[in-house]
C-alpha positions as CSV (number, residue, x, y, z in Angstrom):
1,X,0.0,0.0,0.0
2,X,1.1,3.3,-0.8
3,X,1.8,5.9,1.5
4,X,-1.8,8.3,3.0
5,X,-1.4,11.6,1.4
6,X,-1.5,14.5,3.3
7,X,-4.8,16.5,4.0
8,X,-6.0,19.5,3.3
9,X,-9.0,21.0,4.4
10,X,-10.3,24.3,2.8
11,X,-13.0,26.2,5.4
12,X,-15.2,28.2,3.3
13,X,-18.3,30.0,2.6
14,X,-21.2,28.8,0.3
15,X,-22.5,31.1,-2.0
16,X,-19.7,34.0,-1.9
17,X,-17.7,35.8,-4.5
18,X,-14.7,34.6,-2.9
19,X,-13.5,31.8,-4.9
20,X,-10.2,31.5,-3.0
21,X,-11.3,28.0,-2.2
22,X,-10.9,26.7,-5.7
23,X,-7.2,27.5,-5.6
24,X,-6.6,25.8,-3.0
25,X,-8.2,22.8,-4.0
26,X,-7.2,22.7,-7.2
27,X,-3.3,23.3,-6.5
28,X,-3.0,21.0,-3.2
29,X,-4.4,18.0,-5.5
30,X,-2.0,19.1,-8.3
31,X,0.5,18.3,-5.4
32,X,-0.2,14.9,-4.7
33,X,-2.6,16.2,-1.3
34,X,-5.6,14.8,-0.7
35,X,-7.6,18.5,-0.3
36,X,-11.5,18.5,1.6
37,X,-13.9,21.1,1.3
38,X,-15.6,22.0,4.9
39,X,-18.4,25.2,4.1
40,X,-18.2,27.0,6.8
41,X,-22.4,26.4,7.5
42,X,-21.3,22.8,8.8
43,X,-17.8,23.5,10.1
44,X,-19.0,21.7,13.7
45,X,-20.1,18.6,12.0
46,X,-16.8,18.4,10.1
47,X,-14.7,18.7,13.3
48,X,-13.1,15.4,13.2
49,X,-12.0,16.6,9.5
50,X,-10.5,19.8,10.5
51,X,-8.8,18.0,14.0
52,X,-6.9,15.7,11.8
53,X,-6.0,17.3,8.9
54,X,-2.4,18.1,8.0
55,X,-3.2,21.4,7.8
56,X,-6.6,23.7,7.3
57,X,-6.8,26.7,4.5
58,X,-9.4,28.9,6.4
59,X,-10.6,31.7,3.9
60,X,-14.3,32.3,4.7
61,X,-16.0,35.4,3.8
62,X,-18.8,35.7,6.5
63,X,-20.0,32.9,9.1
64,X,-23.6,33.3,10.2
65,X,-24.3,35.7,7.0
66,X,-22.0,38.1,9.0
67,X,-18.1,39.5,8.6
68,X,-18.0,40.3,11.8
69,X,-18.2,37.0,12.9
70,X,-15.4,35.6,10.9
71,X,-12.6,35.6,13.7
72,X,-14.6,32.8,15.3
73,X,-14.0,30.3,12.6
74,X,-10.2,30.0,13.2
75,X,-10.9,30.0,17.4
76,X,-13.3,27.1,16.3
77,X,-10.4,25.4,14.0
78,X,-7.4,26.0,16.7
79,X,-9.9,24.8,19.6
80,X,-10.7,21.6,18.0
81,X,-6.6,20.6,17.6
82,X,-6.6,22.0,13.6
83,X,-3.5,23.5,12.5
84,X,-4.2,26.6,10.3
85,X,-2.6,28.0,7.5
86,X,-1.5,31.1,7.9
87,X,-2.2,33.8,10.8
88,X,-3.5,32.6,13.8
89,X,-6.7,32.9,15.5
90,X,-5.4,35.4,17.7
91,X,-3.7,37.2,14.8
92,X,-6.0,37.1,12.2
93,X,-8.7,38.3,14.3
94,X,-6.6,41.5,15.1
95,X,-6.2,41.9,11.4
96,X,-9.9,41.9,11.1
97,X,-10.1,44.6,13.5
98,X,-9.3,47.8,11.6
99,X,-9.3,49.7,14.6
100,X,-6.7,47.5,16.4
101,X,-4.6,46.8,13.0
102,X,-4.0,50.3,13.0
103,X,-3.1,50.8,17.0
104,X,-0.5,48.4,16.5
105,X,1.1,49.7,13.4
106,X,1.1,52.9,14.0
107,X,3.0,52.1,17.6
108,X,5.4,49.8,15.9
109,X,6.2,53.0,13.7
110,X,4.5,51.9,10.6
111,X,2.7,55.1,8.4
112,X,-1.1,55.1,8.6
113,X,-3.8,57.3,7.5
114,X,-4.8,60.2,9.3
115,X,-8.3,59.8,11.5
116,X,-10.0,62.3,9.8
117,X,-11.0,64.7,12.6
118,X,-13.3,66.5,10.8
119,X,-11.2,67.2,7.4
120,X,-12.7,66.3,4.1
121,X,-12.8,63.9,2.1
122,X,-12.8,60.5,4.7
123,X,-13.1,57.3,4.6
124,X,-15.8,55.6,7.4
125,X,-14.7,51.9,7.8
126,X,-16.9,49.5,9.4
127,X,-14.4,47.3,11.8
128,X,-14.8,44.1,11.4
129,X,-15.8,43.8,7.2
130,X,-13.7,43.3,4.6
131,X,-13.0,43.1,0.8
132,X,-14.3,46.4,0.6
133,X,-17.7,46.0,2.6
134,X,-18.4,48.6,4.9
135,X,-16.4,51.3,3.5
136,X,-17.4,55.0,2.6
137,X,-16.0,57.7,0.7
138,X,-17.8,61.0,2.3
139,X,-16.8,64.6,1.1
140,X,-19.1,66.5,3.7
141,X,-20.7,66.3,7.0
142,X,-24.1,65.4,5.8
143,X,-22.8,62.5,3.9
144,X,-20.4,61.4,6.9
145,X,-23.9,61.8,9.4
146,X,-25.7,59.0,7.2
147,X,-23.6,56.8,6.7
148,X,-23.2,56.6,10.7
149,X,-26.5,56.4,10.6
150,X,-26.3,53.4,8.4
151,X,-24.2,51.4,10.7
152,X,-24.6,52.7,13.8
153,X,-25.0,48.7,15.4
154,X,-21.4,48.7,14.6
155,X,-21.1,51.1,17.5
156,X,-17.4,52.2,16.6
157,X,-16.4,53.4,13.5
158,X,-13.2,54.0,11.8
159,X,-13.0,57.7,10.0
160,X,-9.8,58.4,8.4
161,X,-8.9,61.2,5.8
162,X,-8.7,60.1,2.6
163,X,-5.4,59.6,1.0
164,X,-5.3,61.1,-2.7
165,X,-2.7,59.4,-4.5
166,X,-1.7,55.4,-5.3
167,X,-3.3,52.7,-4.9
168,X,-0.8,49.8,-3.5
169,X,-0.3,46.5,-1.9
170,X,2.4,44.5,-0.7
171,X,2.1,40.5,0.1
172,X,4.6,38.8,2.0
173,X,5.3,34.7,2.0
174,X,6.9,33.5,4.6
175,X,9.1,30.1,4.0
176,X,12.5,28.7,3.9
177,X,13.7,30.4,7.2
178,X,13.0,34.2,5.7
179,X,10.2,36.6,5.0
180,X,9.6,38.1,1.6
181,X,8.2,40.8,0.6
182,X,6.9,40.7,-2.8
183,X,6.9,43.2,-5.6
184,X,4.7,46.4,-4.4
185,X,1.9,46.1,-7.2
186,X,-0.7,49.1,-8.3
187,X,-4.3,48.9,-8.3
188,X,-5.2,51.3,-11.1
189,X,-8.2,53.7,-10.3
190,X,-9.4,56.6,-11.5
191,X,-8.6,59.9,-9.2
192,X,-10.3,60.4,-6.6
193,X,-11.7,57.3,-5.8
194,X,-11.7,54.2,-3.6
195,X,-11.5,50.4,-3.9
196,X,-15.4,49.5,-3.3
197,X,-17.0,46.7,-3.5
198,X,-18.5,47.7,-6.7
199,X,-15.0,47.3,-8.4
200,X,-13.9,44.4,-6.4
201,X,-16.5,41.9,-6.5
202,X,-19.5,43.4,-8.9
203,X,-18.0,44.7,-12.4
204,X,-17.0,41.4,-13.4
205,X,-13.8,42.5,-14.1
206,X,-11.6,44.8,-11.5
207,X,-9.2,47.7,-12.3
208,X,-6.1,46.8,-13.6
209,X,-3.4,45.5,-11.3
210,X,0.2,46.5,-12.2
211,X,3.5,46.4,-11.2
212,X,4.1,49.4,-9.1
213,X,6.5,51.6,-11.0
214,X,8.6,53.3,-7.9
215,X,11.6,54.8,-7.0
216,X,13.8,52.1,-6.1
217,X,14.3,53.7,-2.5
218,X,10.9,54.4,-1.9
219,X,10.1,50.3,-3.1
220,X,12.4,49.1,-1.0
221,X,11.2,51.3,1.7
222,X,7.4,50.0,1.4
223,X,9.1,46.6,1.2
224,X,10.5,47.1,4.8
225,X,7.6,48.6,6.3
226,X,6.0,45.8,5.8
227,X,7.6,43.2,7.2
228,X,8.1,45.4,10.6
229,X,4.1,45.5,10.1
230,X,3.8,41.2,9.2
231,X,6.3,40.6,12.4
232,X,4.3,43.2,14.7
233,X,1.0,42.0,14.3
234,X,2.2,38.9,14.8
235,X,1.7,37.2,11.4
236,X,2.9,34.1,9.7
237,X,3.4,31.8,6.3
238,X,1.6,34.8,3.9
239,X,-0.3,38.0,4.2
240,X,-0.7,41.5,2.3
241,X,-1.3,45.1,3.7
242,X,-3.0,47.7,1.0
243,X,-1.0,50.8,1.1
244,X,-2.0,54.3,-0.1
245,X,0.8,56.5,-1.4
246,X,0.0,60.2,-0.9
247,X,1.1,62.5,-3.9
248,X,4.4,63.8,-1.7
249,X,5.5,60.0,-1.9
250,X,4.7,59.1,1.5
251,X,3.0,55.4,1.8
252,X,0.2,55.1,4.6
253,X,-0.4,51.4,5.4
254,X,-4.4,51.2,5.5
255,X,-5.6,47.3,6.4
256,X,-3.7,44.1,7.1
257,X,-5.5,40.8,5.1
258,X,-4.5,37.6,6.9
259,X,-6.3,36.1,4.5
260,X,-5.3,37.9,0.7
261,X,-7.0,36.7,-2.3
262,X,-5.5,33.9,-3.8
263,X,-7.7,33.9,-7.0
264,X,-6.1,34.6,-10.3
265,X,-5.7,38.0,-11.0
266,X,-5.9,39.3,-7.4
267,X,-2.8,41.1,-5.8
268,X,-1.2,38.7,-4.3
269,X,-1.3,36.3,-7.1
270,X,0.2,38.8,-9.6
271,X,2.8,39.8,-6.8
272,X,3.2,36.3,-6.5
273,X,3.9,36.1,-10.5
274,X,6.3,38.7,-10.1
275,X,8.8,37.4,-8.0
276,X,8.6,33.8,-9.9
277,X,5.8,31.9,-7.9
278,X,3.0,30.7,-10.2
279,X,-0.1,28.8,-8.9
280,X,1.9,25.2,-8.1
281,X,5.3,26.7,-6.6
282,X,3.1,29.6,-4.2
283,X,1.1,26.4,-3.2
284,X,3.9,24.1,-2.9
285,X,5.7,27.0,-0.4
286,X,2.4,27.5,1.5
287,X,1.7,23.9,1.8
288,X,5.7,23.2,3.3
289,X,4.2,25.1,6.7
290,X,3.0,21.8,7.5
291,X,6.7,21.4,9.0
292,X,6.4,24.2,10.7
293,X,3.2,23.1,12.4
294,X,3.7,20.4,15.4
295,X,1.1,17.5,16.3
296,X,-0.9,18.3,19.1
């Protein structure tokens, strides 16, 4: 008899956009692992699965119907004996946590955006969403007063001015004893605007997503700054923090994503292109953290 592949179980949600899911399957199979899909709707009935796999892939987009909810699936994974891929539950739910993300970046000396105090144009942030949920561009009082309104359960909100300038992100793969950063890439959109929902998960087809075209002090600069920001938040294995570069050239560091996009096009995958990784060898580097990971 030959000898039991390794097992992969991928925690997601039914019925999302996110299709992050796929690529894991598809690639950990490719490899010669034997890869499960657990939705996260019946994640306690799969507990055995996710207590003896090799390793679990969690990238859900809402448990219960809710974002703000999705720090409990990896609690629910690490309390059952599952060894996760990537941030842990502790980590990843600070990541979630906008507020928090950006208390521990900004003390660890890493550039964020200004709370807005006031100044127009800002950016309301609900907490605890993501992939560009709960996010408003307001250029006035009024519109700043309704969309508190709109998500006033949330009790605190995150208002920060609005950076004109570049749109930017920078993943990071952990493996082989080091950390790198990957090319800084470009999200190209119009002036004036931010990465909504609309563009991200709606058109169809997103905004172009480049390599970034930067000085070569100011790359590796943005390189550094996040890896102080992946090692202070306490990160591991991968990750990717969107970045907004003001027009005077100085990057402020806007969200952490413990979980990045792995899907085709996204920018992780096209950083990921950049430095030499394509699906198989980013999968086969993500999947070697089962060394890293010790039986419980």
């Amino acid at each position: 008899m030959g000898a039991m592949k390794p097992v992969l179980a991928v925690v997601h949600t039914r019925h999302s956009p996110c299709r992050c899911h796929e690529f894991f399957v598809r690639e950990a199979r490719a490899l010669g692992w034997r890869a499960v899909r657990v939705a996260v709707e019946e994640m306690a009935l799969h507990r055995a699965i996710l207590a003896r796999a090799d390793l679990v892939a969690e990238h859900t987009d809402t448990y219960g119907g809710r974002g703000d909810l999705r720090p409990l699936v990896r609690h629910f994974v690490e309390s059952v004996g599952g060894r996760l891929l990537g941030a842990s539950a502790a980590a990843a739910q600070v990541c979630d946590d906008k507020i928090e993300a950006r208390r521990r970046m900004e003390a660890a000396g890493i550039p964020v955006a200004p709370l807005a105090r006031g100044r127009f144009p800002a950016v309301v942030k609900r907490p605890f969403e993501h992939g560009s949920r709960g996010i408003a561009l307001v250029r006035d009082r009024a519109a700043l007063e309704r969309a508190c309104r709109r998500w006033h359960a949330d009790g605190t909100l995150l208002v920060e001015r609005f950076v004109e300038g570049r749109e930017l992100s920078v993943g990071l793969l952990e493996g082989g004893g080091r950390l790198l950063a990957l090319p800084v890439v470009e999200t190209l959109l119009p002036p004036g605007r931010t990465y909504g929902r609309a563009r991200k998960w709606l058109d169809g087809a997103g905004p172009p997503i480049v390599a970034a075209a930067l000085p070569a002090r100011l790359d590796s600069r943005i390189r550094r700054l996040a890896e102080r920001a992946f090692r202070a938040l306490g990160l591991r294995d991968y990750a990717r923090f969107d970045v907004r570069l003001s027009s005077d050239g100085t990057p402020c560091f806007l969200e952490a994503n413990a979980r990045p996009s792995v899907e085709e096009g996204t920018e992780f995958r096209v950083a990921a292109a950049l430095a030499g990784y394509d699906g198989m060898r980013l999968m086969s580097l993500l999947l070697a953290t089962r060394k890293r990971r010790t039986k419980r």
